[in-house]
Residue frames as a rotation matrix with the C-alpha (Angstrom) as fourth column:
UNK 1
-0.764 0.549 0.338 33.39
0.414 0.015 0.910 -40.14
0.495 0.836 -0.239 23.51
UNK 2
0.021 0.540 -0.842 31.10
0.992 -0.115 -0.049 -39.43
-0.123 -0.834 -0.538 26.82
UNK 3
0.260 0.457 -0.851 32.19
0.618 -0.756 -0.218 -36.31
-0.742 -0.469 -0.479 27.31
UNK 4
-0.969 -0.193 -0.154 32.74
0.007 -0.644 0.765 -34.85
-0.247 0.740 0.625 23.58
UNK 5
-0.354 0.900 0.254 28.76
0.831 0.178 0.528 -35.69
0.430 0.398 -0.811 23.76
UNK 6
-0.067 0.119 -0.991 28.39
0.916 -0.386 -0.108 -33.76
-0.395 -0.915 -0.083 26.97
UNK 7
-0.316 -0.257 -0.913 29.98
0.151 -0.964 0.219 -30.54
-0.937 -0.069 0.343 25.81
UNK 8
-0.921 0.349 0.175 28.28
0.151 -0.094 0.984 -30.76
0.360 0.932 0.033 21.91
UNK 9
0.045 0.996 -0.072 24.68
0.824 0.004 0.566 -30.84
0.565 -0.085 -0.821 23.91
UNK 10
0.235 0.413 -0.880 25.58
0.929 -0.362 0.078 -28.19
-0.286 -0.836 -0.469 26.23
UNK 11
-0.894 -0.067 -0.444 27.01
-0.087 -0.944 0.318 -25.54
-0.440 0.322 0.838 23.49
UNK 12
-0.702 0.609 0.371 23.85
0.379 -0.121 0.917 -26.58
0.603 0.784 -0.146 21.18
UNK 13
0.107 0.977 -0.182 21.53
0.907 -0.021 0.420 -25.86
0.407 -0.210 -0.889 24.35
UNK 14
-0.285 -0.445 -0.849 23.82
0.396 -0.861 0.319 -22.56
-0.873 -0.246 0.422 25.46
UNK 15
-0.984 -0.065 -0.167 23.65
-0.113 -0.493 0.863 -21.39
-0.138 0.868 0.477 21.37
UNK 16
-0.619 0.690 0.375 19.86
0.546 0.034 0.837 -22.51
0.565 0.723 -0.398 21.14
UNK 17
0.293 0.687 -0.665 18.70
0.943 -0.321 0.084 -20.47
-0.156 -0.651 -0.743 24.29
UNK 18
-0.764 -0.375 -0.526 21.06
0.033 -0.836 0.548 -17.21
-0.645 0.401 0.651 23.00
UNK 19
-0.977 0.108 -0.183 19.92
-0.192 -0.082 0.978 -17.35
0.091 0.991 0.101 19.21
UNK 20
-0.536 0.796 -0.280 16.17
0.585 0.590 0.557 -18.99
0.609 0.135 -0.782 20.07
UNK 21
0.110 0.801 -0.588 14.99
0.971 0.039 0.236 -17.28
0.212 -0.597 -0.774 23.13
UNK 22
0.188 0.126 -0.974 16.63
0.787 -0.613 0.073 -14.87
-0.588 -0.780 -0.214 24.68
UNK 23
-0.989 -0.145 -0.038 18.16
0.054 -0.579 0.813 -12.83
-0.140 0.802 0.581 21.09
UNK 24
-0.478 0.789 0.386 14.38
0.476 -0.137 0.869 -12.96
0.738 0.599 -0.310 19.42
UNK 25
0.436 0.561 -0.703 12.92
0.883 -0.417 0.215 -11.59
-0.173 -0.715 -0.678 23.17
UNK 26
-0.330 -0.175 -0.928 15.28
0.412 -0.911 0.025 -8.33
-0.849 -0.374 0.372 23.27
UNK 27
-0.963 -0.269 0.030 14.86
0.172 -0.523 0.835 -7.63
-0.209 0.809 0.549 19.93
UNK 28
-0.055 0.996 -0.065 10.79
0.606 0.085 0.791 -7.85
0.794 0.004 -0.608 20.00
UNK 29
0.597 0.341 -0.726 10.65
0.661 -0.723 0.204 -5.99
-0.455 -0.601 -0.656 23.32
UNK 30
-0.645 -0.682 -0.344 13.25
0.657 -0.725 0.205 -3.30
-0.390 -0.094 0.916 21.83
UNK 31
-0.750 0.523 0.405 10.72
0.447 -0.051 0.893 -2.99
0.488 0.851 -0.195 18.75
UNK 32
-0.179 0.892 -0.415 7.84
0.901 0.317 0.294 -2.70
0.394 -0.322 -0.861 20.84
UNK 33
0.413 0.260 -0.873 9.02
0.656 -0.750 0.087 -0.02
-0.632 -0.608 -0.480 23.16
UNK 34
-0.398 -0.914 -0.081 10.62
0.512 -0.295 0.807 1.74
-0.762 0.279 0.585 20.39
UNK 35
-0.862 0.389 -0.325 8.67
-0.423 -0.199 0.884 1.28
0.279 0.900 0.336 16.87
UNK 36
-0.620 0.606 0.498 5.21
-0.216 0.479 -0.851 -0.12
-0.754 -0.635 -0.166 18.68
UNK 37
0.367 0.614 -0.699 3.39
-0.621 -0.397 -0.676 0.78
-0.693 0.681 0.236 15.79
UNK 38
-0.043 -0.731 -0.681 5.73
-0.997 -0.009 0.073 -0.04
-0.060 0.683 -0.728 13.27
UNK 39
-0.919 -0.284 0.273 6.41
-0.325 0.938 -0.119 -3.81
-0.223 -0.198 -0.955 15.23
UNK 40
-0.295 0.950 0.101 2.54
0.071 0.127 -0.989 -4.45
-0.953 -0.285 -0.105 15.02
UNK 41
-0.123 0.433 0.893 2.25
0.974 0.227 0.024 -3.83
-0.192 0.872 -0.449 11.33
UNK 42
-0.940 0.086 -0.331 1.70
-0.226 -0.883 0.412 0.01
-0.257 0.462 0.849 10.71
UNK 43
-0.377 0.893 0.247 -2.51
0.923 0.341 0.177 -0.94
0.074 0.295 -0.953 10.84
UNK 44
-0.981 0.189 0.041 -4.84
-0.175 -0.957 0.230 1.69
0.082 0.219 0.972 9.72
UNK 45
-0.809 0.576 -0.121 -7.71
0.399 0.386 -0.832 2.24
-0.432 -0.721 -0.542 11.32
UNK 46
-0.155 0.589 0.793 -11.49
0.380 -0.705 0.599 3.95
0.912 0.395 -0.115 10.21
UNK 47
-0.533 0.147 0.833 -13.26
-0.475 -0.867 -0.151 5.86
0.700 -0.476 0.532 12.31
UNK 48
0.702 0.712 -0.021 -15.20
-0.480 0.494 0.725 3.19
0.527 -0.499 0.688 13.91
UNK 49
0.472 -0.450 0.758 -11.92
-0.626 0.434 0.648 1.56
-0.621 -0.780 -0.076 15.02
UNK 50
0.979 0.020 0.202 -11.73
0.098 0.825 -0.557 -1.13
-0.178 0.565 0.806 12.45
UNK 51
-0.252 -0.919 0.303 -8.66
-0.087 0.333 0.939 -2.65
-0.964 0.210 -0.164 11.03
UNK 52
0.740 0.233 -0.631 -9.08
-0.621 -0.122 -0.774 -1.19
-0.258 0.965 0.055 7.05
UNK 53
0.876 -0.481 -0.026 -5.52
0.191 0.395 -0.899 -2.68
0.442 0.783 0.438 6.46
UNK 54
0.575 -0.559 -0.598 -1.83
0.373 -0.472 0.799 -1.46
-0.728 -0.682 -0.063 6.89
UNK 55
0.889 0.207 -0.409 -0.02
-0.108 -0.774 -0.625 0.99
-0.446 0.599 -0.665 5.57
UNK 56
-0.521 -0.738 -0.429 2.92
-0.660 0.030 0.751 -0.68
-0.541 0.674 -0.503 3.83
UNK 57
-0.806 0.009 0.592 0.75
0.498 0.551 0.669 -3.32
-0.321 0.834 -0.448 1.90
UNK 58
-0.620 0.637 -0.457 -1.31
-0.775 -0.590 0.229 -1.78
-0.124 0.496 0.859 -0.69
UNK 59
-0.475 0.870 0.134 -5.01
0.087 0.198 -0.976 -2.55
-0.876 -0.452 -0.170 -1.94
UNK 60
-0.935 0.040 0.352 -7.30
0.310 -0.390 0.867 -2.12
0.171 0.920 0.352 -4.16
UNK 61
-0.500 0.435 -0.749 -9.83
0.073 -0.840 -0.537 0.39
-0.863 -0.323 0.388 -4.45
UNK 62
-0.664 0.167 0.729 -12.48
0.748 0.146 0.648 -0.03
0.002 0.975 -0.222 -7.18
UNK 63
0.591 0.474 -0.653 -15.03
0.462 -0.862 -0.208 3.28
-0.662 -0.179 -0.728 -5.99
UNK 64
0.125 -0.534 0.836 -14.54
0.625 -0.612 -0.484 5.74
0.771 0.583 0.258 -8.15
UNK 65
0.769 0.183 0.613 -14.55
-0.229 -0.816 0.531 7.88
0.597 -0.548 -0.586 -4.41
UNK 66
0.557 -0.800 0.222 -10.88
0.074 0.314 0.946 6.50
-0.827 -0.510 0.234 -3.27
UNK 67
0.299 -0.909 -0.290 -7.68
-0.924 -0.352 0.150 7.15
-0.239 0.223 -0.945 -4.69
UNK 68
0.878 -0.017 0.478 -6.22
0.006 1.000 0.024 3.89
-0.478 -0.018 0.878 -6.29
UNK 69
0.160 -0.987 0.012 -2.85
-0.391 -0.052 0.919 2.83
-0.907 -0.151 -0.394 -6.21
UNK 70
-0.275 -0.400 -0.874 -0.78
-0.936 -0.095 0.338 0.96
-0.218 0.911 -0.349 -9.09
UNK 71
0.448 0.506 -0.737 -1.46
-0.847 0.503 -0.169 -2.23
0.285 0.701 0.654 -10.72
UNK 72
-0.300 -0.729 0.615 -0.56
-0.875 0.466 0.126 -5.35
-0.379 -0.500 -0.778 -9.15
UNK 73
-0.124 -0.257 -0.958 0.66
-0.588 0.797 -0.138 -9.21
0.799 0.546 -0.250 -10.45
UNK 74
-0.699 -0.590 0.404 0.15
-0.677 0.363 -0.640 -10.36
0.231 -0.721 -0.653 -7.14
UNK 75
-0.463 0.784 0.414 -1.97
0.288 0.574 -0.767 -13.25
-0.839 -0.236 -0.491 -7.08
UNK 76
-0.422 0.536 0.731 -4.54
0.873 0.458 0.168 -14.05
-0.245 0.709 -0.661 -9.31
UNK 77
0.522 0.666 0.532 -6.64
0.656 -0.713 0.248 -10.80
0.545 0.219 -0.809 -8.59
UNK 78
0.023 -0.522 0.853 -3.72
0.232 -0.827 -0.512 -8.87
0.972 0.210 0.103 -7.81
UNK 79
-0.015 -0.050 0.999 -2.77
-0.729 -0.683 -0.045 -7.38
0.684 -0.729 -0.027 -4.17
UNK 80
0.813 0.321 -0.486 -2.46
0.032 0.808 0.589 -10.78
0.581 -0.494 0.646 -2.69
UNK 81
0.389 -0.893 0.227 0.17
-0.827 -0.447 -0.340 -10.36
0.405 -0.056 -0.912 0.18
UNK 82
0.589 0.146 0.795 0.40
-0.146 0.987 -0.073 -13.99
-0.795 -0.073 0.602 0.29
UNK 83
0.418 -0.108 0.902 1.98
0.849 0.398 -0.346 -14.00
-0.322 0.911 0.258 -3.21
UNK 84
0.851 -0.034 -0.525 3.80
-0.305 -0.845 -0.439 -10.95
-0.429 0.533 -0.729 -3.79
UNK 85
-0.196 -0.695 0.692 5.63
0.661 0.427 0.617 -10.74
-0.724 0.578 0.376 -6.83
UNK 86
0.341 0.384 -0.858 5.23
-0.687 -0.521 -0.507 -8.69
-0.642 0.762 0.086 -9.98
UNK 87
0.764 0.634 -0.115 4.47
-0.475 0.433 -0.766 -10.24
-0.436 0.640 0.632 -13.48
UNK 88
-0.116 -0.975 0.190 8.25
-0.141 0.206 0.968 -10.60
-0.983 0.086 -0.161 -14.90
UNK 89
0.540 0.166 0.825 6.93
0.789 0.241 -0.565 -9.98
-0.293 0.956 -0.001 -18.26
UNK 90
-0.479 -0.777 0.409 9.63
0.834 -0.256 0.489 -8.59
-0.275 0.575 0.770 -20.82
UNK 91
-0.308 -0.001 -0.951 9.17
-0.107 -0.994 0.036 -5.32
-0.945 0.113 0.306 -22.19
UNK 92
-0.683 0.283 -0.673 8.30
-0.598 0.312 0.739 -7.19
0.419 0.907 -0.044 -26.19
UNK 93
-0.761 0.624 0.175 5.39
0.320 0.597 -0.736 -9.16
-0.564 -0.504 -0.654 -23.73
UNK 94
-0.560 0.822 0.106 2.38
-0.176 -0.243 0.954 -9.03
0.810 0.515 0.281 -25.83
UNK 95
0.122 0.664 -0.738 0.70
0.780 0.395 0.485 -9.58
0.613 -0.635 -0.470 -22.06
UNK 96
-0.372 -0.186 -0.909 2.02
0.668 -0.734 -0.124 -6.76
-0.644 -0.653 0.397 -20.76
UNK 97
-0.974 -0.195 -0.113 1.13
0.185 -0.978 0.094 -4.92
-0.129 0.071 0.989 -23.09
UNK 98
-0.240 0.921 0.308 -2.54
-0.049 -0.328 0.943 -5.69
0.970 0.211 0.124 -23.77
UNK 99
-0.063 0.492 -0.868 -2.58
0.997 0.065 -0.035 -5.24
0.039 -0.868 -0.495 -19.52
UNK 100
-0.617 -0.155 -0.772 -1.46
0.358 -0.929 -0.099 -1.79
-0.701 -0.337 0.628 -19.83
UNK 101
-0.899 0.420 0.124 -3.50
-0.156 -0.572 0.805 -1.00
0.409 0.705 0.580 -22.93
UNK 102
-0.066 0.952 -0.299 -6.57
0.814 0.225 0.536 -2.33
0.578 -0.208 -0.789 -20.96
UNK 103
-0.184 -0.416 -0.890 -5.53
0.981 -0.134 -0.139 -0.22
-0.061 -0.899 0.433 -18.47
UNK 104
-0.921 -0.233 -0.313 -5.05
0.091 -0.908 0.408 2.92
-0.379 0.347 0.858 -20.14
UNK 105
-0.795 0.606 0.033 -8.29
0.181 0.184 0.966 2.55
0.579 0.774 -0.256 -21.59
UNK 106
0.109 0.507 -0.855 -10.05
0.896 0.323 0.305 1.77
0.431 -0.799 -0.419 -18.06
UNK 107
-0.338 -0.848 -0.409 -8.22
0.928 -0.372 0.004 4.68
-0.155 -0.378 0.913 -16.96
UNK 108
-0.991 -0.129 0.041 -9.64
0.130 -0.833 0.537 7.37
-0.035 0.538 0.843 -19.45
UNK 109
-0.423 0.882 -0.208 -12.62
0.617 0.448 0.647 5.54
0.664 0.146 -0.734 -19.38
UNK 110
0.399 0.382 -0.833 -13.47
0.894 0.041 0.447 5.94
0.205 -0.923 -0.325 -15.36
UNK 111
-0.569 -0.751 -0.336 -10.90
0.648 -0.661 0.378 9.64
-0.506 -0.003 0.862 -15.57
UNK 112
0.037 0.075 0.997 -12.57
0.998 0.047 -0.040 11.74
-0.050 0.996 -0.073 -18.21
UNK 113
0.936 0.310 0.168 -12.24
0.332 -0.936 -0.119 14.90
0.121 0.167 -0.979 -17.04
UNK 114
0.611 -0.788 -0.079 -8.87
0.061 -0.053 0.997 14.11
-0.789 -0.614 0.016 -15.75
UNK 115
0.588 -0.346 -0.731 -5.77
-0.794 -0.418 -0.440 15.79
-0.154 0.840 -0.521 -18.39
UNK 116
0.889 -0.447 0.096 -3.59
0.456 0.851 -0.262 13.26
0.036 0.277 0.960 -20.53
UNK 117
-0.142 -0.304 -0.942 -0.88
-0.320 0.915 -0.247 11.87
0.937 0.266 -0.227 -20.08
UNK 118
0.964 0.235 -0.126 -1.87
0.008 0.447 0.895 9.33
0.267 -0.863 0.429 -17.05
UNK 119
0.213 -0.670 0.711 0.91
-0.967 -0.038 0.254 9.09
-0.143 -0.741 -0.656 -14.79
UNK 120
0.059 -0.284 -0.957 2.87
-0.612 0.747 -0.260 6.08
0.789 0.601 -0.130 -15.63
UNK 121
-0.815 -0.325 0.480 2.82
-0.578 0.400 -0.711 5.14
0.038 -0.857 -0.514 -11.89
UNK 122
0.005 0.847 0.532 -0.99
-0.638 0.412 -0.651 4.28
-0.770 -0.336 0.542 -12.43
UNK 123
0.574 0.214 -0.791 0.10
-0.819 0.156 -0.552 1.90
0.005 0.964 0.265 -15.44
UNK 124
-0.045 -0.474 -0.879 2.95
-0.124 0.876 -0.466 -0.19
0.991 0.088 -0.098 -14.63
UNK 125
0.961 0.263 -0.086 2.77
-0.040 0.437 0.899 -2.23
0.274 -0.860 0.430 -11.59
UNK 126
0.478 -0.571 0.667 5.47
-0.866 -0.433 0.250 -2.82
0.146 -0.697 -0.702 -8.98
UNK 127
-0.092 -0.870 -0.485 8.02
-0.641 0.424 -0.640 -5.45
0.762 0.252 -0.596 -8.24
UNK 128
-0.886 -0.019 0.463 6.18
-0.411 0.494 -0.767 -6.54
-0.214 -0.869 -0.445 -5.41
UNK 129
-0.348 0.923 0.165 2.68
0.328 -0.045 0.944 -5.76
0.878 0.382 -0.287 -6.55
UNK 130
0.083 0.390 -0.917 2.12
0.930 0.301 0.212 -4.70
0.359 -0.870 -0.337 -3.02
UNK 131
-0.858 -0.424 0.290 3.67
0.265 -0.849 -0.457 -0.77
0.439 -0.315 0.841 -3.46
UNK 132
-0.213 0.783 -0.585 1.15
0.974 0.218 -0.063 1.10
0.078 -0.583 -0.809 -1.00
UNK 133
-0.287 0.030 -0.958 2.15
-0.038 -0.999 -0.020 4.72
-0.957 0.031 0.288 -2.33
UNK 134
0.675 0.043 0.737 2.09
0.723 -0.236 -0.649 6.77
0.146 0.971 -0.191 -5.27
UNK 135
-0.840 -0.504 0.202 4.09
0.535 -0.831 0.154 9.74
0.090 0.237 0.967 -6.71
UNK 136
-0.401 0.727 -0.558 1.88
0.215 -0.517 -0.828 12.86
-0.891 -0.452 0.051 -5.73
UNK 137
-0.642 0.245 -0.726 0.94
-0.757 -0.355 0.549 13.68
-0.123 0.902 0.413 -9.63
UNK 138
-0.752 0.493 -0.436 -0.63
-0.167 0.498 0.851 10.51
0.637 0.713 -0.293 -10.05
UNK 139
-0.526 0.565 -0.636 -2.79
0.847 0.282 -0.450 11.17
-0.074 -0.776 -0.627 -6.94
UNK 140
-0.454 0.508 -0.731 -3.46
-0.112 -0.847 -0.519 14.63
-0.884 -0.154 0.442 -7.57
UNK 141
-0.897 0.290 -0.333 -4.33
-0.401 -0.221 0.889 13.52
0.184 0.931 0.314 -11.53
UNK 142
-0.667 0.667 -0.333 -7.34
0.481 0.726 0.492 11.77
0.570 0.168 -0.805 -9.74
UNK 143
-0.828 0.001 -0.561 -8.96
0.541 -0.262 -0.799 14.20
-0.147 -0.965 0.216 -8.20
UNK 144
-0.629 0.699 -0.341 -11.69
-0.695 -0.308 0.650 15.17
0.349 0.646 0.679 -10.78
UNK 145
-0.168 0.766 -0.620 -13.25
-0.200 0.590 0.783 11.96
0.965 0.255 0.054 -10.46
UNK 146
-0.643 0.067 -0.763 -13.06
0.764 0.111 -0.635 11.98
0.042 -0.992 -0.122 -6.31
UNK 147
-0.996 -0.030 -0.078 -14.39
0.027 -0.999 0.047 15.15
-0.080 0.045 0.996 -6.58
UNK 148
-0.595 0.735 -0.325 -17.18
-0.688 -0.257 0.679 14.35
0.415 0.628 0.659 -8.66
UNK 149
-0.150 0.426 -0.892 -18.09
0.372 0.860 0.348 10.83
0.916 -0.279 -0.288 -6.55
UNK 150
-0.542 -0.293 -0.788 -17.69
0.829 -0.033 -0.558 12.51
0.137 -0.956 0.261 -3.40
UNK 151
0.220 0.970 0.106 -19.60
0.911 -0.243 0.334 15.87
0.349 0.023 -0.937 -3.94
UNK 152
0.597 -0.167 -0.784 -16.94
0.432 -0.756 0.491 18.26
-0.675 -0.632 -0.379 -3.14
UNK 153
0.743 -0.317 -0.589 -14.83
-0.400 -0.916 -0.011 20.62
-0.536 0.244 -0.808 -4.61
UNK 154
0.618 -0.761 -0.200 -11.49
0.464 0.558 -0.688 19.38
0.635 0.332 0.698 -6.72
UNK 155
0.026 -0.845 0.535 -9.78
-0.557 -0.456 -0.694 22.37
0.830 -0.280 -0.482 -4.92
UNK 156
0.380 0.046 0.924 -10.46
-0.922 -0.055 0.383 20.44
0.069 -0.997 0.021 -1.64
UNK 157
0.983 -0.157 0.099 -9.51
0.184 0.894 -0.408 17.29
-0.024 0.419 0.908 -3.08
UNK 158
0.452 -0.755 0.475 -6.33
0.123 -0.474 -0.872 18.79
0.883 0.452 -0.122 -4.29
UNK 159
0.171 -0.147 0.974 -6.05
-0.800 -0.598 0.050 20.25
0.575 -0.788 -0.220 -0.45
UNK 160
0.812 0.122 0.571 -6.13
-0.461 0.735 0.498 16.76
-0.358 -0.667 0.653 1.24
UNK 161
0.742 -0.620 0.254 -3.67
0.657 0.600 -0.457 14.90
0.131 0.506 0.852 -1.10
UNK 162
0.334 -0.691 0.641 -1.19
-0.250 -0.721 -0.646 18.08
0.909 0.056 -0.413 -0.51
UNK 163
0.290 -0.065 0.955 -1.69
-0.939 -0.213 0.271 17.85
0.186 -0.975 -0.123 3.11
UNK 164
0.683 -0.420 0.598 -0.36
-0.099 0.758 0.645 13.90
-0.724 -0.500 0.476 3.26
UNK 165
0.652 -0.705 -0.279 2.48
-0.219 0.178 -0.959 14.23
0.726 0.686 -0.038 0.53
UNK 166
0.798 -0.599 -0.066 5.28
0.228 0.199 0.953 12.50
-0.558 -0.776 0.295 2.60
UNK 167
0.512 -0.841 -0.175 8.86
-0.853 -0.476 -0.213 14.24
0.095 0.259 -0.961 1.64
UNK 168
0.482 -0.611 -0.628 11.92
-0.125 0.661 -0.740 12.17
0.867 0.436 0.242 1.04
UNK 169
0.944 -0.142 -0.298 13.06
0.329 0.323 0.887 10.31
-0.030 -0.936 0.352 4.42
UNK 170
0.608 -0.437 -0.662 15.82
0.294 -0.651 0.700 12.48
-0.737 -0.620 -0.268 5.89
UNK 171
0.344 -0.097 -0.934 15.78
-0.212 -0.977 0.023 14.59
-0.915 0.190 -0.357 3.01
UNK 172
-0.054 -0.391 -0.919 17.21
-0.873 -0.428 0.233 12.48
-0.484 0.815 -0.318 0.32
UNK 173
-0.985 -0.052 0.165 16.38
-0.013 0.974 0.227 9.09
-0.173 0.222 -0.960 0.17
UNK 174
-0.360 0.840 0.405 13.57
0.809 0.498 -0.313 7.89
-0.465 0.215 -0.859 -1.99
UNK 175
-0.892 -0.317 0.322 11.10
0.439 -0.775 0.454 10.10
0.106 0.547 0.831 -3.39
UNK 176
-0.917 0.391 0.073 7.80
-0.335 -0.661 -0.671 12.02
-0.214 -0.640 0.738 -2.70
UNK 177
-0.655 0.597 -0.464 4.65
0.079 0.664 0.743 9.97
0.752 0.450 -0.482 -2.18
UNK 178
-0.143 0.965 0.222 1.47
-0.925 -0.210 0.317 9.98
0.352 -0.160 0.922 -1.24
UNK 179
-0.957 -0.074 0.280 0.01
-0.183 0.904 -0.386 6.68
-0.225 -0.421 -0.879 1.15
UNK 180
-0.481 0.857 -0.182 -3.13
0.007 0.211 0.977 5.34
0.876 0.469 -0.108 -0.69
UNK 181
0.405 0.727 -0.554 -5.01
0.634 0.214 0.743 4.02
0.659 -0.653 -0.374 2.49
UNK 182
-0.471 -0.129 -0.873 -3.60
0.720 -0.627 -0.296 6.94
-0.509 -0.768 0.388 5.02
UNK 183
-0.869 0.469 0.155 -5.28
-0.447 -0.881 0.156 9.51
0.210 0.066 0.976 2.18
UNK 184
-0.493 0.846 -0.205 -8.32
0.458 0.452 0.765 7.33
0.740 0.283 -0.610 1.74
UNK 185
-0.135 0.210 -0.968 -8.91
0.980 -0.118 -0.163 7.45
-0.149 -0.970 -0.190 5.30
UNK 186
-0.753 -0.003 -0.658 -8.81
0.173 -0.965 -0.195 11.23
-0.634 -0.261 0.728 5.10
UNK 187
-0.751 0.660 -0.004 -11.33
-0.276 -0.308 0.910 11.46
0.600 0.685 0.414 2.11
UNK 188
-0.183 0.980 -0.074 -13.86
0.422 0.147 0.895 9.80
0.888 0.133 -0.440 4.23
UNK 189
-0.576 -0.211 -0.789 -12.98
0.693 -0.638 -0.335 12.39
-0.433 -0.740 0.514 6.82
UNK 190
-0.865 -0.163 -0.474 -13.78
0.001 -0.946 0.323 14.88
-0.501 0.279 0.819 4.51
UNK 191
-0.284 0.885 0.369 -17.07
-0.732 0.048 -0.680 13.19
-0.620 -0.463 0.634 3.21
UNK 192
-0.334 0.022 0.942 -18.63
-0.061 0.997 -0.045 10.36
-0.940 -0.072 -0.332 2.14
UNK 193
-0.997 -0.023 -0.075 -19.38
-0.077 0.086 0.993 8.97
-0.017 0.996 -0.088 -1.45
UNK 194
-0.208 0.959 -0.190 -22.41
-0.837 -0.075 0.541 9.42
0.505 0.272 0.819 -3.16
UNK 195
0.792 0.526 -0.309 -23.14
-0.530 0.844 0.080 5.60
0.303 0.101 0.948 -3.50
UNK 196
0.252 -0.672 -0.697 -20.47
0.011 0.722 -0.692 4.02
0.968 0.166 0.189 -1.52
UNK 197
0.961 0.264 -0.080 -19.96
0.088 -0.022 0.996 3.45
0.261 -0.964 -0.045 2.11
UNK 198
0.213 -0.908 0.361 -16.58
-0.968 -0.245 -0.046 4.91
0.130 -0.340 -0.931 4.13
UNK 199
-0.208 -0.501 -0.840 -13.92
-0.547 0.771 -0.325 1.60
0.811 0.392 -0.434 3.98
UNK 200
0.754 0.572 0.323 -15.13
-0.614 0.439 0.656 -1.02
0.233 -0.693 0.682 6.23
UNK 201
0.407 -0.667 0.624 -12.87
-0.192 0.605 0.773 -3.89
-0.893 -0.434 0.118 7.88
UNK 202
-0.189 -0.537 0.822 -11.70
0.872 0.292 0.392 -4.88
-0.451 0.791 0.413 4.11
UNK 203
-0.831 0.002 -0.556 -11.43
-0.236 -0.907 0.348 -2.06
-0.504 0.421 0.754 1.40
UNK 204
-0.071 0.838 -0.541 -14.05
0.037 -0.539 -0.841 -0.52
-0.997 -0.080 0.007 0.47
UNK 205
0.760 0.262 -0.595 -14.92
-0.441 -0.465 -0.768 -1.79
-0.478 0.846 -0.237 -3.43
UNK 206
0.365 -0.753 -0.548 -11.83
-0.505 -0.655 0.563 -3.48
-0.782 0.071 -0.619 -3.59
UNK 207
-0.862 -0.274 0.427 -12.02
-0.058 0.890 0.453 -6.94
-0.504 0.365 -0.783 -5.21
């Protein structure tokens, strides 16, 4: 009985230094010297340095002088990455639909120069609630009202949101999209809102 104890403690402390210590170390240093970025969170910085966020969890963005991503269920007020999830309301939801009809409303409201139909990306929310892109139409369909908060041109608007369209990862997977907080960041490259200050440690407007 002695020594079937023996050899049960000395595979569990052989299998818990493999699997526990020394497996979770290569794989963290592989990451590191490999994807550094990547392992660390993909954080996006401003110009001052700051941590604005990172670029796989999305945000919100209530300025009318930032690009704003899709609707999210996460958490009470939405973008919680604590809580992601998306709403799981049916398609006959009378909640889903009077969100999207608020929506669509808000939309045309804060849009008005901007041509119908809205991009359905900026209407229904995501399965996480946390998506951190868009499709490039429903970024470029905001670009009237950047424009107009921001004091420049649409064509230059138009010119930034081209210039970060990310293509389809080795050519065929997924589909073309646009990274809310990597363009942001560039708009306040390009210049600053009337009445709103370039994104500070938390987004800028967002809650």
């Amino acid at each position: 009985m002695r020594r079937e104890i023996v050899i049960a403690l000395r595979a569990s402390l052989v299998t818990l230094t493999l699997t526990g210590v020394l497996y979770p170390l290569c794989t963290t240093g592989a990451a590191e010297l490999l994807f550094g970025e990547r392992a660390n969170g993909s954080l996006a910085r401003n110009e001052s340095g700051q941590v604005v966020g990172s670029e796989l969890i999305g945000q919100a963005f209530a300025s009318p002088a930032y690009l704003q991503g899709r609707p999210s269920a996460a958490g009470n007020n939405g973008y919680d990455a604590t809580s992601s999830s998306g709403s799981n309301f049916g398609t006959t939801s009378k909640k889903l639909r009077d969100r999207a009809v608020a929506d669509v409303a808000r939309l045309q409201k804060e849009n008005a120069a901007a041509p119908l139909p809205i991009p359905d990306a900026l209407i229904t929310a995501s399965a996480s609630g946390l998506d951190p892109d868009l499709p490039p139409d429903a970024a470029l369909w905001q670009a009237p009202r950047i424009a107009k908060a921001r004091n420049v041109t649409e064509d230059r608007v138009r010119e930034v949101i081209d210039n970060h369209v990310q293509e389809r990862d080795l050519g065929f997977l997924g589909e073309p999209r646009v990274n809310v907080l990597e363009l942001n960041l560039a708009l306040d490259s390009l210049a600053a809102p009337r009445r709103a200050a370039a994104i500070p440690s938390s987004a800028a407007g967002s809650r």
